[in-house]
C-alpha positions, 0 to 999 in steps of 0.5 A: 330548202327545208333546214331543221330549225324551220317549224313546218316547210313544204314540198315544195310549196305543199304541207302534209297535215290533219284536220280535227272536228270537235263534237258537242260537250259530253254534258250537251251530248252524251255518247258511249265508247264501245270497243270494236269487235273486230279491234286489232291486236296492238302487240307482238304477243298474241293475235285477237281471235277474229284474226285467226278464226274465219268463223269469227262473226258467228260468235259476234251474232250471239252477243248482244246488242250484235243479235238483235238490232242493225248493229253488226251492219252498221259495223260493215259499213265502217269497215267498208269506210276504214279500207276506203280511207285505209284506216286501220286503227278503228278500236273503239266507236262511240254513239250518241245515247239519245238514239239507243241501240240503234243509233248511228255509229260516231266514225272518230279519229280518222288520223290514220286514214289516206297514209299509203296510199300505195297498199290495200289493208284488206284485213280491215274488211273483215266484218264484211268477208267474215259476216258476209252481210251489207246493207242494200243501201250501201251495196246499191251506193258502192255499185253507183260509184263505180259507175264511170259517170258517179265515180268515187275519186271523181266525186271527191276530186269535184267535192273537195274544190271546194274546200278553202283548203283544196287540195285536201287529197292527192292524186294517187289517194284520189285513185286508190279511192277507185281501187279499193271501191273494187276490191269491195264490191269482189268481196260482197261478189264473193259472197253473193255467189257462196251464200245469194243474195237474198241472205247477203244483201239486207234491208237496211232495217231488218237483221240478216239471217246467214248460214253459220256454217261453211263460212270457213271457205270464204276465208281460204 
């Protein structure tokens, strides 16, 4: 029986926990903080425009480094990382310096991922339903995890055996998993038939060119 005065106790034999995994020293590798564009509001005050504004995105494309670089599909494809896991507290990335601009997003602090896993946050899809833009490298990969064969709770279930800690996630997180990879590939559906796919769909290395206007239906 778990009593208070126990440090940690399971349930019965289980124990809930995080894991952490450090990067190199600042002075080894040096890295920016950037605040995320689609950053959630974290009071009762007010909401940040991107919540009250559909055609939020538009006014993210004039800003740089948003406008001319793979930045703002990068920021997709967190997105579309965060709702897997159901994380809703991405309000900073950073990035290595070394790489520039174009450098590969740093996904830290993940502790608010695989929580309820009962509820589908789709708010944190923002970036993707607003931009209406995804790379074709992780649009093709989405498509192939859905796919009975590759499919993304099967692949993780088989990945994370592996691991000195398995079970590293439960069941119905494994499931949701499968779930919210759908609700993914009906938002980029979505847009495909408001805007095709020649504009939806990019090449992971060029900028997307989208309509700026009429973006508002896609949030109705």
């Amino acid at each position: 029986m778990c009593k208070t005065e126990y440090a940690v106790c399971g349930s019965p034999h289980l124990l809930e926990g995080s894991l952490s995994a450090f990067l190199p020293s600042l002075n080894l590798a040096p890295r920016l903080s950037i605040p995320n564009p689609w950053i959630r509001s974290y009071s009762f005050e007010g909401k940040e425009e991107w919540e009250v504004n559909p055609l939020y995105c538009n006014t993210v494309r004039e800003i740089y480094p948003y406008s001319n670089s793979n930045r703002l599909l990068n920021i997709v494809d967190m997105a579309i990382f965060d709702f897997l896991i159901g994380n809703m507290d991405r309000h900073h990335y950073e990035m290595f310096t070394k790489f520039g601009d174009d450098g590969f997003l740093l996904h830290l602090d993940n502790a608010r991922g695989f929580g309820r896993h009962s509820h589908d946050e789709i708010s944190i899809l923002a970036p993707l339903c607003q931009c209406c833009v995804i790379k074709r490298s992780t649009w093709l990969r989405l498509q192939l995890l859905a796919e009975p064969e590759y499919r993304l709770s099967e692949v993780m279930r088989e990945s994370l055996l592996q691991d000195p800690l398995a079970p590293v996630l439960t069941e119905p997180h494994l499931l949701a998993l499968d779930r919210r990879l759908q609700l993914i590939l009906d938002a980029v559906g979505k847009c495909i038939d408001t805007f095709g796919e020649a504009t939806v769909v990019a090449n992971d290395t060029t900028q997307p060119q989208s309509p700026a206007v009429h973006r508002a239906k896609l949030g109705t």
